[in-house]
N, C-alpha and C positions, 0 to 999 in steps of 0.2 A: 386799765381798770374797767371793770364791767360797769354800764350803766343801768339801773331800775327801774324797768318799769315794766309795763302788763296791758298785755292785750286779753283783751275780755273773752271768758270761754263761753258767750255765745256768736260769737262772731261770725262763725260757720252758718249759724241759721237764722244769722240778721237777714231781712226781708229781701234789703239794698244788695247784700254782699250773693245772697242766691241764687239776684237774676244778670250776675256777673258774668261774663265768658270766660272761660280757665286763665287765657292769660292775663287779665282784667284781675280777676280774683287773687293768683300769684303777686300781680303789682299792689293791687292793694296792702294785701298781706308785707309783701317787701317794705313796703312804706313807714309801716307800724313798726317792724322789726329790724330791720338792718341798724347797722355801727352807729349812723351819723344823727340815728332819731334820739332826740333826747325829752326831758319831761314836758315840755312846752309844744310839743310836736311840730316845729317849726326849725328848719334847719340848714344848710348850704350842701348839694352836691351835684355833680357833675351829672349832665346827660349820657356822659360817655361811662361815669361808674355807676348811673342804673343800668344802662345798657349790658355792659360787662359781665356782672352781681346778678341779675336776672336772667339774664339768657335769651333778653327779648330784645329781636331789630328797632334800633333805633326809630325809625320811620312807625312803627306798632306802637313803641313806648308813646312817642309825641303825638297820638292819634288817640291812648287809650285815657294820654293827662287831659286832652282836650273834652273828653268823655268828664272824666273824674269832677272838672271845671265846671262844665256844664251846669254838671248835676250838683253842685255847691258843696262835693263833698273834700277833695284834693286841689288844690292850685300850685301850681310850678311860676315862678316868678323871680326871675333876676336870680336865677340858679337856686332858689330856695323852696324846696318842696314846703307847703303850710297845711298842715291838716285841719281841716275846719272840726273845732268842738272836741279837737285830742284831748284835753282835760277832766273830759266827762266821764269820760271811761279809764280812771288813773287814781289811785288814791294816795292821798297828800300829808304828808307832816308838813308840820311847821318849817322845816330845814327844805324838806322839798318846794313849797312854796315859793322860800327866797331863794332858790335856786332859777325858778322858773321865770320869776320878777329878773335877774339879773342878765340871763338869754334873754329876755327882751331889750333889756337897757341897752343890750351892746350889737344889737341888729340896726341895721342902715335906715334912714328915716325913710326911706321909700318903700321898702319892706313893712314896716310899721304901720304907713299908711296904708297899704296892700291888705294888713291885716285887719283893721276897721274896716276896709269899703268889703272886704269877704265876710262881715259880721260875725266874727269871733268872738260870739257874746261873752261867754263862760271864762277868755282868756281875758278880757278886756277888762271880765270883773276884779282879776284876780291882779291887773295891771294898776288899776283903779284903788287897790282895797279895801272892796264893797262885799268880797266874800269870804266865808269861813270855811276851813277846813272839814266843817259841818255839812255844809250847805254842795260843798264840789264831792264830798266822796261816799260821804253818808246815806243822802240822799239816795245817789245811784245805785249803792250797794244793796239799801232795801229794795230799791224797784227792781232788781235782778232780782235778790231773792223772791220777791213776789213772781215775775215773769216765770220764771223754774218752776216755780211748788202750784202756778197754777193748771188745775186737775182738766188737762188738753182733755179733748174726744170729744164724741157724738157730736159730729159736724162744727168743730170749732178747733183749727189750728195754729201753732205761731205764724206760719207762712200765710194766713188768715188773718190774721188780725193787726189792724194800726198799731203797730210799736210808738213809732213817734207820738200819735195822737192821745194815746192810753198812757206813756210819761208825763206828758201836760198833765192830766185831769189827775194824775198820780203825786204830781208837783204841790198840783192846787188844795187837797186836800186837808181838812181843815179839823185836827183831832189827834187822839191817840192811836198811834204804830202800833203799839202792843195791841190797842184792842180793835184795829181793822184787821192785824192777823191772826187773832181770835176770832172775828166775824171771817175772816176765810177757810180756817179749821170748820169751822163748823157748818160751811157750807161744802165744802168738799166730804164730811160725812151725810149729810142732806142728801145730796146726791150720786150717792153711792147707792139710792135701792134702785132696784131693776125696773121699779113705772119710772124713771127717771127721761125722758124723752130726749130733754136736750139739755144746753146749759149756757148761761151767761159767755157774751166774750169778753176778755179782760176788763176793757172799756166798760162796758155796760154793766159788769159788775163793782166797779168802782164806785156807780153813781147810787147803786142799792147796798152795800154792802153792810148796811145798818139794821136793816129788816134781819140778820142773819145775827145778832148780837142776841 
C-alpha cells in the first residue's frame, strides 16, 4: 500500500538544501522519500539499506548524517532516521493526525526521548494535543503561497533572504490573510513602474505591509 505524503515543491531552492553537496542533497531527498518514511517523519532503517537504496559508501552516508546532526536538521539514532519539523511541510486531516499520534505511541522510550532533546516542536505539539489541523497545515500552505507570488528582482532573491526568519514574523502576524494578500497585490502592482529602484525583502515587507492596503 502506498503511503502519503509530500515533499514540498520548493525544496530545491530552500536556502539549507542549496548549499548542500549532490550527495548531501540526494540523502536529504532519500530521507523524505523512500518506503520507510512515514507521516511523522520518524522511522526505523538499516545503515546497510540507506547505503544500498542510495548508492552512497557507507563511510560518506555516516559522515554526511553526522552533517545532517550537526546542523539540527536529520538525526540517526538507535537505527531510527528523525526528521526535525517533518510536520511542517505535510498537510494533515484529522485521520492523518491519529495516524501520526499512534507512530509515536509505539516507538521505544529512548527514541521518544531522543525526539524531545532534538526539539521537535511542531511533532511534540501534535503529541501533546495542543495543535490543530489549522495551525500545522494551513499556516504553512499560505506562507508558501506568499513565498512563490513574492515579485523576486532588483536585488532581492529567495537564496537572499531569511526563510526561517521571515516564517516567524509570518507566524506572528496579527490580522486578516485575505487582506495582507490584498496589501501584497497591490504592492506588487506599485511596483511594477520602471522609477521603481528596488524592493522590500520578504521580511521587511511583512513588517510594512499595511501602508500598501
Amino acid at each position: 500500500m502506498k503511503k502519503l505524503k509530500s515533499i514540498n515543491s520548493y525544496f530545491w531552492r530552500d536556502p539549507y538544501i542549496q548549499g548542500l553537496k549532490k550527495d548531501e542533497k540526494l540523502l536529504y531527498a532519500y530521507f523524505l522519500s523512500n518506503p520507510e518514511c512515514n507521516l511523522a517523519g520518524i522511522y526505523e532503517i538499516s545503515l546497510k539499506t540507506i547505503t544500498f537504496e542510495s548508492g552512497i559508501t557507507k563511510s560518506k552516508v555516516a559522515a554526511i548524517l553526522d552533517k545532517f546532526q550537526s546542523d539540527k536538521k536529520i538525526l540517526y539514532k538507535d537505527n531510527y532516521i528523525i526528521i526535525r519539523n517533518y510536520t511542517k511541510n505535510q498537510k494533515y486531516n484529522p485521520n492523518m493526525i491519529k495516524n501520526v499520534k499512534e507512530i509515536i505511541s509505539l516507538l521505544p522510550d529512548e527514541v521518544k526521548k531522543t525526539i524531545q532533546k532534538f526539539n521537535y516542536e511542531i511533532l511534540e505539539n501534535l503529541i501533546n494535543e495542543k495543535t490543530t489541523k489549522e495551525s500545522i497545515s494551513d499556516i504553512s500552505e499560505h506562507f508558501q503561497t506568499f513565498w512563490e507570488c513574492y515579485p523576486w528582482g532588483k536585488g532581492t532573491y529567495p537564496e537572499n533572504s531569511d526563510i526561517e526568519k521571515t516564517k516567524k514574523i509570518f507566524a506572528s502576524l496579527n490580522g486578516d490573510l485575505k487582506e495582507f494578500f490584498k496589501a501584497l497585490e497591490n504592492y506588487k502592482d506599485l511596483i511594477k513602474s520602471p522609477k521603481t529602484k528596488w524592493i522590500y525583502k520578504p521580511k521587511d515587507f511583512l513588517n510594512h505591509y499595511k501602508e500598501y492596503l
